[in-house]
N, C-alpha and C positions, 0 to 999 in steps of 0.2 A: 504493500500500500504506500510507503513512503516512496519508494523509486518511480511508482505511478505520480503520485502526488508533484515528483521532482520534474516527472517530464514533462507532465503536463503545465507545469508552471513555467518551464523551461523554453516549450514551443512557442506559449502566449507571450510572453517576453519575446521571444526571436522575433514572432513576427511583428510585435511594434518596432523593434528596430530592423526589420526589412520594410517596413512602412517608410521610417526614413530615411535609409540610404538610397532607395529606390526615387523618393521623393524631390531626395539631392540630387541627384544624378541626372532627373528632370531637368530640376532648375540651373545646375550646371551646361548640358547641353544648349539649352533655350539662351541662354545671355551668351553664351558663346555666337550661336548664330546671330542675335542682335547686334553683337557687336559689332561682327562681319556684314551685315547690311547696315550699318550706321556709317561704318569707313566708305563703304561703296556709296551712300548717299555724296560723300564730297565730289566724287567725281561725274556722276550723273546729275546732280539735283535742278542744273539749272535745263534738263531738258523733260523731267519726270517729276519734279519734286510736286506738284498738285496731282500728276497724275496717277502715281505710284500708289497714295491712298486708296486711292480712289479701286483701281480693278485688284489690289487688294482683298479690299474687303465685298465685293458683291458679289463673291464665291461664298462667303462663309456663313457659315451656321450659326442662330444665335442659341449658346448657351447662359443662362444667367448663373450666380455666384451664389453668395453671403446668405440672400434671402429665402433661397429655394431649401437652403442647408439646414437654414432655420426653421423652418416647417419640418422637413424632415427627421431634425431632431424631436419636434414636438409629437412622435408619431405616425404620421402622414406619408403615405407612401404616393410620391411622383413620379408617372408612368417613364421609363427610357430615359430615368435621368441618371442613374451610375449603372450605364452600362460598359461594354468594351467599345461601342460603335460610338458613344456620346465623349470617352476620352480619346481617343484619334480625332476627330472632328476638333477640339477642343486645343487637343494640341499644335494641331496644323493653323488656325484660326487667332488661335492668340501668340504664336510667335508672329504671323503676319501684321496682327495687328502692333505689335513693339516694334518690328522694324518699320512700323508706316511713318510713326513720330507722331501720333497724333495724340491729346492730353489727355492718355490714359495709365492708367496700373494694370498690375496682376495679380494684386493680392483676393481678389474675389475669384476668380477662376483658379488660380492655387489651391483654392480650400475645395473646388469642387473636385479639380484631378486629384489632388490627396486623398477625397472623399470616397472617388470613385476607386481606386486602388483599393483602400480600406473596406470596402464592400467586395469586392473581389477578391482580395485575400480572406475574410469571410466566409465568404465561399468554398473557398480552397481550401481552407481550416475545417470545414465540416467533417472532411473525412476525417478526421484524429476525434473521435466517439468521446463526448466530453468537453471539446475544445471548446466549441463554438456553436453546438447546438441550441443552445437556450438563446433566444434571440436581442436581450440585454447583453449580451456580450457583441451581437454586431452593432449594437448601439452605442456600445464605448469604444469598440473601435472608432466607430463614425465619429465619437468626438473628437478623439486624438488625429483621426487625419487631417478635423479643423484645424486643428492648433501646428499643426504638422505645417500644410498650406501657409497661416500667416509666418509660421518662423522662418519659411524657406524662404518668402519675399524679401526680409533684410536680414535674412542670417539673426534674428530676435527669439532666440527660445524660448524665455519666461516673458516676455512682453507677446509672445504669440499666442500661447496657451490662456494667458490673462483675457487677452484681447477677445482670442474664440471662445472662450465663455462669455464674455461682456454679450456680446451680438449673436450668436447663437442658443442663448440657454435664460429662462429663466430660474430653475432649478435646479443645481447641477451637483451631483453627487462627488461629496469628496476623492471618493475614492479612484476616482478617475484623476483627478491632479498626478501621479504620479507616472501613469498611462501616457498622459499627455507631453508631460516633461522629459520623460525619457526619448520618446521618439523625437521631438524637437530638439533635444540634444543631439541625439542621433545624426540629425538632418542637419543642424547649425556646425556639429563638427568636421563634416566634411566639406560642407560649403565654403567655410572661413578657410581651412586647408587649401584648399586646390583652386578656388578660385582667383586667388593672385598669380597662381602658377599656369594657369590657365590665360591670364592675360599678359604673362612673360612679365613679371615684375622682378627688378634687379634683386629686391630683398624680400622674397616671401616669406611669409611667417600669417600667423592669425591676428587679422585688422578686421576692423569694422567697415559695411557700408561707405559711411560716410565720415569717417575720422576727422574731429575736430581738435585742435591746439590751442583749445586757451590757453591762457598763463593761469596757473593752479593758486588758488587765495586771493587773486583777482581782477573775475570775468566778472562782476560786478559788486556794488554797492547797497546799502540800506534802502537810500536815496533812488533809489533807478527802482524801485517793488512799484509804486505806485502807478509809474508807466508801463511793469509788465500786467497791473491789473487792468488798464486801460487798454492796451493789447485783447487780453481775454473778453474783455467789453467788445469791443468793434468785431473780434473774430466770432460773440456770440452772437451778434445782430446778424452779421454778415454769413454766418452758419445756417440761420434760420430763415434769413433770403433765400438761402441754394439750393436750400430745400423746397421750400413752397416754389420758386422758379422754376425748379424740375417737374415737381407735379402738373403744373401749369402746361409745361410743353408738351412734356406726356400727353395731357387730356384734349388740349389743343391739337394737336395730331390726332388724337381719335375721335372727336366729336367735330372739327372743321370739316365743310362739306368738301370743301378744294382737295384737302390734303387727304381725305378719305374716298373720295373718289380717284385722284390722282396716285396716292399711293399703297390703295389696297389693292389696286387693278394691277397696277405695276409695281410690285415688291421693291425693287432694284435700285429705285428711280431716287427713293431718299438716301439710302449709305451713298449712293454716287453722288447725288449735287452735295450733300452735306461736307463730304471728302473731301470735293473740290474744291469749296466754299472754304474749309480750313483751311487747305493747304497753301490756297491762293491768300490767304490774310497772315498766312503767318512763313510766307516765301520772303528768303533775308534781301533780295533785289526790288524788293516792293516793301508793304505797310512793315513786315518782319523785319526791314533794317532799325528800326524803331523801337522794338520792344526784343530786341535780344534775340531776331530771329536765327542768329549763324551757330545758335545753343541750342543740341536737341532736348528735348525738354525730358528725357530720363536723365539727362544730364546735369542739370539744372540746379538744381536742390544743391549737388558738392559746392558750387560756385555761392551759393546765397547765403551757403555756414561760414566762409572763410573768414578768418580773424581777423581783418585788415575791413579797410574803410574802403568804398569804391569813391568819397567827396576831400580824400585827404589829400594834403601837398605830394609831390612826387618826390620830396627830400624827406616825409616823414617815414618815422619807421611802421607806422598803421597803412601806409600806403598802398593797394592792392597791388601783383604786379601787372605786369603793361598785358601780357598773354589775358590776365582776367579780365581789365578793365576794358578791353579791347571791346569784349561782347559786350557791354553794357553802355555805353556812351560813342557806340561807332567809332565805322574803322578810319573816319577823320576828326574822330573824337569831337564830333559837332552836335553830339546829342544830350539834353541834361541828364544825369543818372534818374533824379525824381522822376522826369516827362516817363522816363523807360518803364521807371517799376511800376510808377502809376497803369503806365500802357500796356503793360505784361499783366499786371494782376485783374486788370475791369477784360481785358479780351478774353484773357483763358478764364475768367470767373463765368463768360458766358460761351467759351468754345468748348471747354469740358462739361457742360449740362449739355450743347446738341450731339457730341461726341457720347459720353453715356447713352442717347437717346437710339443711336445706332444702333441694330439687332448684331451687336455682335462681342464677341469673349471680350470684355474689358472688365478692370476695376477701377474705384474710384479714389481708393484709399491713398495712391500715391501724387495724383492732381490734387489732392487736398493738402496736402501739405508741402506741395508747392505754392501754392496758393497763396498760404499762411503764411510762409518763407519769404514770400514775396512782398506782402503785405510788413511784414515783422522790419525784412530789413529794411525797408521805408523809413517803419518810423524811428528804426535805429539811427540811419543816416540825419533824419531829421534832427534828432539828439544831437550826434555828433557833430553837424553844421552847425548849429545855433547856441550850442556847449565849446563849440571852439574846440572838442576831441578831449576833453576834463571837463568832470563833477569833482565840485569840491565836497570832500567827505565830512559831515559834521565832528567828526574825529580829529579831522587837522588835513590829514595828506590828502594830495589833490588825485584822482580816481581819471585810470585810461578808458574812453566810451569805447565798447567792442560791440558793433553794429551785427556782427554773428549770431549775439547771445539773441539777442531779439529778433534773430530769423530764424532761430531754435524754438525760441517762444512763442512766435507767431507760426509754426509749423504743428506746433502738439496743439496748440488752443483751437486753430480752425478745425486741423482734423478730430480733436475731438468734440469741438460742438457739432460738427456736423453729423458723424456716429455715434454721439452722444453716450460717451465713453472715457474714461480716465486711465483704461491702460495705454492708453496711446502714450502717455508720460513715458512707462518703461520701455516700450517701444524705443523712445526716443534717445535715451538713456543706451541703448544698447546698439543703434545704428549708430552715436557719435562717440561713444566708448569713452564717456566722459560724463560723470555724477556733479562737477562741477556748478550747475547751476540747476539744479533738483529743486530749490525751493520759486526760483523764476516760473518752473514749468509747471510746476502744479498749481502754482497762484494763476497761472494765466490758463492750464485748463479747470481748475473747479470753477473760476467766473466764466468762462465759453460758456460751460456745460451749464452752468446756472441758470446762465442768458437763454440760451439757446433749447435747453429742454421748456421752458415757459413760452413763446413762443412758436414751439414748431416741433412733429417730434422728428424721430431720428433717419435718416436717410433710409436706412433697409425697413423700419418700419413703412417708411413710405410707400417703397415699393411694393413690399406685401399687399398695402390696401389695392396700389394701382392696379396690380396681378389679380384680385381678392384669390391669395391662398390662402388657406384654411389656417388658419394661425389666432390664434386667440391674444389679444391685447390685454396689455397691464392695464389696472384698476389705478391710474397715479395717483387721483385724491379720495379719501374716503366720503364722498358724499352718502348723506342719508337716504338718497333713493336705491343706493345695493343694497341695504342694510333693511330696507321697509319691503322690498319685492321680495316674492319666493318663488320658485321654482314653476308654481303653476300658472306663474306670469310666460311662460317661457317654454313649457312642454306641450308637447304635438301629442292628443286625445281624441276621439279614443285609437287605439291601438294594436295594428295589428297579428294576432297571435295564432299561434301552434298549442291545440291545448289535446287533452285527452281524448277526445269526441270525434276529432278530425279524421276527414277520410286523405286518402290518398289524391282522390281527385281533390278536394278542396286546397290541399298541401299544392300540387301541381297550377292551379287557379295563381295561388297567392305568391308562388314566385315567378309565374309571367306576368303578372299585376306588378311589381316592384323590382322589377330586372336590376336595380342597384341597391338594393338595400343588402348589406353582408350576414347580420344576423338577426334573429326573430325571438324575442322573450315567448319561454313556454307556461303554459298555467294548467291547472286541474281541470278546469272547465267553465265554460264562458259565463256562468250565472255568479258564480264566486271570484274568478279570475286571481286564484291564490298564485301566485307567483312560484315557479319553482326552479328556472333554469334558463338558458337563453342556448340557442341551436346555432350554429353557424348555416351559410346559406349551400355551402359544399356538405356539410353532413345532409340537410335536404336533398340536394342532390343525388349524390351518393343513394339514397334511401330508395328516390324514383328511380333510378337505373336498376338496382336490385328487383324492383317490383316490374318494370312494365321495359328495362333497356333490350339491348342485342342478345346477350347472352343470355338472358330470362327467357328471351322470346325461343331463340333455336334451341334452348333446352325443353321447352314446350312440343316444339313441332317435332323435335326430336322421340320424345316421349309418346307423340300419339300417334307417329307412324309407327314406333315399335309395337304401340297396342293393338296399333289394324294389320300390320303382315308381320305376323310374329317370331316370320324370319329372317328380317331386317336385316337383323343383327349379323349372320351368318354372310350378310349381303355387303354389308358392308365395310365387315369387323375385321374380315376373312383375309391372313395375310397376304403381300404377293410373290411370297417367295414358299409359296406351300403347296406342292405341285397335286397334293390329293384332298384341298378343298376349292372348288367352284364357285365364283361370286357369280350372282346372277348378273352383276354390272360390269362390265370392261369398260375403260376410261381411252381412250384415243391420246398418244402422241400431238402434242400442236405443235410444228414447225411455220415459223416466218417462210412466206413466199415470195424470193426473191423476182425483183420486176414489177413489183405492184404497182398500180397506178389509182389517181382516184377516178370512183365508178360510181354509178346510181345506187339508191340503196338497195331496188331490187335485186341489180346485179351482181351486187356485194352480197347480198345474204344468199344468194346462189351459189356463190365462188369461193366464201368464206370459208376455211378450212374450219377454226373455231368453233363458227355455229352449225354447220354440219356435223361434227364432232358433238355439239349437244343435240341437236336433231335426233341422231342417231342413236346416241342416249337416252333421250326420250322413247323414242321408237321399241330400245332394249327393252325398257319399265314397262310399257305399256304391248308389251307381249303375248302370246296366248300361254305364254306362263301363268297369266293371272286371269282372276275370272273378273270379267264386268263388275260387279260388287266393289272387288278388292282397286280396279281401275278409276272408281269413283274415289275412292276414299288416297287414293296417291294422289288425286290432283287436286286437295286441297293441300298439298304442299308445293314449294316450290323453291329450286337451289340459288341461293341469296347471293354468292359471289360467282366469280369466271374460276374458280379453282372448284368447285363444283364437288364441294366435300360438307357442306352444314346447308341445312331442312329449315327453310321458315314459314311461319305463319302467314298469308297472304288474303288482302279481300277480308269477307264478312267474316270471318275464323278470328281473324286477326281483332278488327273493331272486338269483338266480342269478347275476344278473351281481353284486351288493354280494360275493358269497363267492366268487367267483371275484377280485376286484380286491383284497379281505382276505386271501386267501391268501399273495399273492405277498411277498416279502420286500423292508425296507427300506433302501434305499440309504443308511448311514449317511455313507457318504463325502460326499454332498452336501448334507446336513443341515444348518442354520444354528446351529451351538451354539459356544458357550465354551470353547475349545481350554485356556484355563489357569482352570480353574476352582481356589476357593482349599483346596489339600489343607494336610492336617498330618501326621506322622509317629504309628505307635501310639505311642509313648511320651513325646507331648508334656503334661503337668504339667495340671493344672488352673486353674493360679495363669498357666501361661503362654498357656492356652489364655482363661483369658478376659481376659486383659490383649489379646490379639489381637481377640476377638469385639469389647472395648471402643473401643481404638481405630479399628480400620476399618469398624467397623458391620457386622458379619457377621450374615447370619440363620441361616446353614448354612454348615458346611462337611466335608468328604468327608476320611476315616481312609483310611490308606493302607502298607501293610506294604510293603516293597521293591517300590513299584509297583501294589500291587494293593490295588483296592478292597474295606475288609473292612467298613467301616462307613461312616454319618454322623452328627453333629452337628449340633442345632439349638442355635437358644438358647432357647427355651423348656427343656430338656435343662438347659443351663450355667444356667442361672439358677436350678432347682428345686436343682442342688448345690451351689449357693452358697450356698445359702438355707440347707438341711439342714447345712452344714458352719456357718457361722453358730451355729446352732440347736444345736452339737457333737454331730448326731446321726451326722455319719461319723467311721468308724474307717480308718485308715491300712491299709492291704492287709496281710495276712502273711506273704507271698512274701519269700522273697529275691533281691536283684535282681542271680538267675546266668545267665548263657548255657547253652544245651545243647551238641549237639560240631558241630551245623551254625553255631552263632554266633546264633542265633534266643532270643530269650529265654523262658525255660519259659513265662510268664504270656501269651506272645502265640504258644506253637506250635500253638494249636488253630485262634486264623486264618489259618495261612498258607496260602490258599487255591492258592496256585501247588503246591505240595507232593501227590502223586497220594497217597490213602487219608485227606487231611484233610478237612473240611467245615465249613464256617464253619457258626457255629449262635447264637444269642441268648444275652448273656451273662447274661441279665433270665430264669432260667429259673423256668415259672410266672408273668410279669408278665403281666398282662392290659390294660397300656396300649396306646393307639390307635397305629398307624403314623404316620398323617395329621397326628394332633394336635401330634405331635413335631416337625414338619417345616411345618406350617403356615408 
């Protein structure tokens, strides 16, 4: 038992760390080839550079990120989303999109191929009996490939892991943190490794991202907190613009009649002018000479950390040098640094919302913090010009302005109001390999996120609603309208069930009626409707194919030819390598006739070797072997396939006997279902009903009056009144919450179905919504 115990712990363990070296290995190759299509852009661009985007991307496939993941973890299975065909598409699609140059990331489609690897190995794990079977274990798989994905973006292990539960989870089991960790160790250790080696660096060794040099005690002042809080301000205002401006396009593209005529008819037609549209705004011989176009913008970010001033004298030692300053005030130095960043941050603030807006593998997480970077070092620079490059310290000593620290600060603040997130800090922390200004970045993301969660919510939640994936939204303020609804504000009655009494046809009825509902609550019998268990819709299934499928049927036909020529058996049974038993049947050789052409049907069933071949077989059966009698009773059968070896039921035989085996009633006592399926009380809150949906990942679950089932719950249901209650479109009930003289409460005596003269009935009265749709 112990050396079981050791391997099995052994394998699980292996395979998160072949989650991320595989993961690396990824990300390793993919920046390799960016690279190589980045050098190549120098020498092409001035003949491709708009158009390169452009037929790019109207090949590719859109896979979405972050938010799809995040459903996924809540339960929810999305059809062809980790599969093997959706990671090739994925990977082909989002290396084209990094070599396009267009203001995108890949920290959201990282999490999806890690994702999808992580379900596949999953898979692959099933065969070791134990591994992987229980399906919570592909679920923490799936977490760790999230965290896997963001740490392989910047080489960030524990800011990745942080980060993929921020955005992915609202409840996330401890025990997974170290799941997580290790694989993003895994995957950050290789990366940091080889990737300097990988781009021929004279001294490799393990560096970060984006390595920054401040001077160690100081990268700033007391005096300088007030302006990183004013940072966190504008980046939370301007967080929660980027947001609502996205939704905006979004819905503007789908509900303009121009652009939904124009680009539902013609797919292609938006990633193409969009492409071009960027490419041409941000070409360095045109508007891009202006905002730093001759900088690919992956590039970008290193230049916006540097320790140096791009407004200081050329004799100072803050001085950027001339290679940096080059991109940012042009190559005849005629341009102001401010016009630039101003120009760089208001263009990509609105070329990376139509960029996202593209059906295709992008993230967003790395434009946001150029963004921010951009924004930051503005107002750093503005300090340093109008400070003369010193703050005097109330201490005495006069303090060097480093325009860096505040393009650090303004890079964690924007991204995290816009993700509405605080691990982005460590994040940050661990792309610039420098703790140095920890307290700048937290003050300037907890005011983002302050701003910006009030406001507006979070970018992936955005998405979610745009998508409507089935995702259940946080409850942010405790209003007294979750706390006054119950449940039966919100479940779909009456209900319907599988109980004791049912026939086989009524079973058959109720799931062609509901072709999407997965599973059905069973009860005793519909006048008590005691609740006892809930069926899945494949055990139903399962149940009809036993009673009336293929195999039921030819064991039928089988059975009542043996009864009519009682010596069938001998006929059929009878080996053919037995030279002293005689089947009454010979079976004809079929060979292909070479030459064949196509012919009429007549001529074909004349010519047909095949059907001749059963002809003739016929012809055997119906012999003067058998008497008239015995020839009636052989042609109510009839051979079901061309291999001419099973008897079925055919015609009136057939109808008769399906409604005679539908009639009978079904055994519920031997049924395979869910003896505790998960109930709630009528009167359970809506604050606590979806604090439960949240935690244990509930799709459905079944109302229940002193035993008896009066309703269900899905979450599609809890979600749509959270939404509305949000929205302050519900109102608090106006009942008062009394008992009657049975102890039943007045608001809930109309379900008490146990109770003879009551009748449960829909409390949605007049609602025309779908049964199915609720309960999907």
């Amino acid at each position: 038992d112990l050396l079981q115990d050791l391997a099995k712990t052994s394998i699980h363990w292996g395979v998160l760390a072949l989650l991320g070296i595989i993961m690396s290995i990824i990300a390793l190759g993919m920046e390799y080839i960016v690279d190589q299509m980045h050098d190549l852009h120098m020498y092409i661009y001035h003949l491709t550079w708009s158009l390169q985007p452009a037929y790019e991307r109207v090949f590719i496939g859109y896979c979405p990120g972050i938010p799809e993941m995040k459903t996924i973890l809540r339960g929810v299975q999305l059809k062809e989303y980790l599969t093997i065909r959706t990671l090739l598409t994925k990977l082909v699609g989002l290396t084209l999109v990094l070599c396009s140059g267009l203001p995108l990331g890949k920290e959201g489609p990282f999490v999806h191929i890690a994702s999808i690897i992580a379900a596949q190995l999953s898979k692959l794990m099933k065969g070791f009996k134990g591994i992987y079977e229980n399906e919570s274990r592909s679920s923490e798989l799936l977490a760790a490939g999230c965290a896997v994905g963001v740490a392989c973006t910047f080489s960030a292990p524990i800011g990745g892991v942080l980060f993929s539960i921020e955005v992915t989870s609202v409840y996330f089991a401890v025990r997974n943190y170290w799941r997580g960790f290790f694989s993003s160790a895994c995957a950050a250790i290789i990366t940091r490794i080889f990737l300097p080696i990988m781009r021929g660096s004279e001294d490799p060794g393990i560096y970060a991202f984006f390595q920054t040099m401040f001077p160690k005690g100081r990268a700033f002042i007391v005096e300088e907190l007030p302006i990183f809080a004013l940072i966190g301000i504008i980046c939370g205002l301007l967080g929660a613009a980027y947001v609502r401006l996205h939704r905006r396009v979004v819905l503007w593209l789908r509900r303009n009649w121009c652009s939904k005529k124009t680009f539902q008819r013609h797919w292609f037609l938006y990633p193409l002018l969009a492409s071009v549209a960027i490419g041409t705004l941000t070409f360095p011989s045109g508007l891009g000479h202006h905002m730093s176009g001759e900088v690919k913008f992956t590039r970008a970010l290193k230049e916006l950390f540097y320790n140096c001033s791009f407004v200081a004298d050329a004799n100072s030692s803050l001085a950027c040098p001339q290679r940096v300053l080059g991109n940012w005030d042009g190559p005849n130095h005629d341009s102001s640094i401010f016009f630039t960043l101003t120009l760089f941050t208001i263009m990509h603030f609105v070329l990376s919302i139509v960029a996202t807006t593209i059906p295709i593998p992008a993230g967003n997480f790395y434009p946001l913090m150029v963004l921010g970077a951009a924004l930051g070092r503005g107002v750093g620079e503005l300090v340093y010009h109008f400070s003369g490059g010193h703050i005097l310290s109330w201490q005495g000593p006069v303090h060097d302005v480093y325009p860096g620290v505040y393009a650090v600060v303004g890079a964690a603040a924007f991204a995290g109001a816009v993700t509405q997130t605080v691990s982005v800090a460590v994040i940050i922390f661990e792309i610039t390999n420098q703790l140095l200004f920890l307290l700048p970045v937290l003050i300037g993301v907890l005011v983002s996120n302050a701003v910006a969660s009030y406001l507006a919510p979070s970018l992936y939640d955005s998405i979610i609603r745009l998508k409507h994936l089935p995702y259940l939204p946080d409850i942010r303020r405790a209003e007294s309208v979750f706390h006054s609804l119950t449940v039966c504000r919100v479940m779909t009655t009456p209900v319907e069930v599988v109980h004791g009494a049912s026939s086989y046809l009524a079973l058959q009825q109720l799931l062609a009626g509901l072709p999407r509902v997965s599973a059905f609550p069973v009860v005793d019998k519909p006048e008590t409707m005691n609740l006892i268990g809930s069926v899945s819709r494949n055990t139903l299934n399962n149940l009809l194919e036993e009673r009336i499928g293929t195999s039921a049927r030819r064991a039928e036909a089988t059975r009542r030819f043996h009864a009519t020529m009682p010596y069938s058996d001998v006929a059929f049974d009878a080996p053919e390598t037995s030279p002293s038993k005689k089947s009454h049947f010979s079976f004809d050789d079929v060979i292909s006739m070479p030459g064949s052409s196509q012919k009429s049907s007549k001529e074909e069933h004349r010519r047909n070797p095949y059907l001749e071949m059963r002809d003739a077989f016929r012809r055997r059966v119906f012999s003067s072997k058998h008497s008239p009698r015995e020839e009636k009773q052989i042609r109510k059968f009839t051979m079901k396939d061309d291999s001419g070896k099973h008897l079925d039921l055919i015609g009136e035989e057939r109808v008769a006997w399906e409604e005679s085996r539908l009639s009978e009633i079904i055994n519920v006592s031997s049924m395979k279902m869910d003896t505790s399926p998960f109930v709630m009380p009528a009167r359970t809150t809506l604050y606590k009903m979806h604090s439960l949906f949240s935690l244990l990942g509930l799709n459905r679950a079944y109302v229940v009056l002193r035993g008896h089932l009066i309703g269900v719950v899905a979450l599609r249901e809890v979600r749509e009144m959270v939404e509305l209650g949000q929205a302050g479109l519900l109102s608090p009930p106006d009942y008062e919450d009394d008992s009657s003289d049975d102890g039943i409460p007045r608001d809930l005596q109309r379900f008490n179905v146990g109770l003879p003269g009551v009748v449960a009935h829909s409390i949605y009265d007049g609602d025309d919504s779908d049964y199915e749709d609720n309960l999907q």
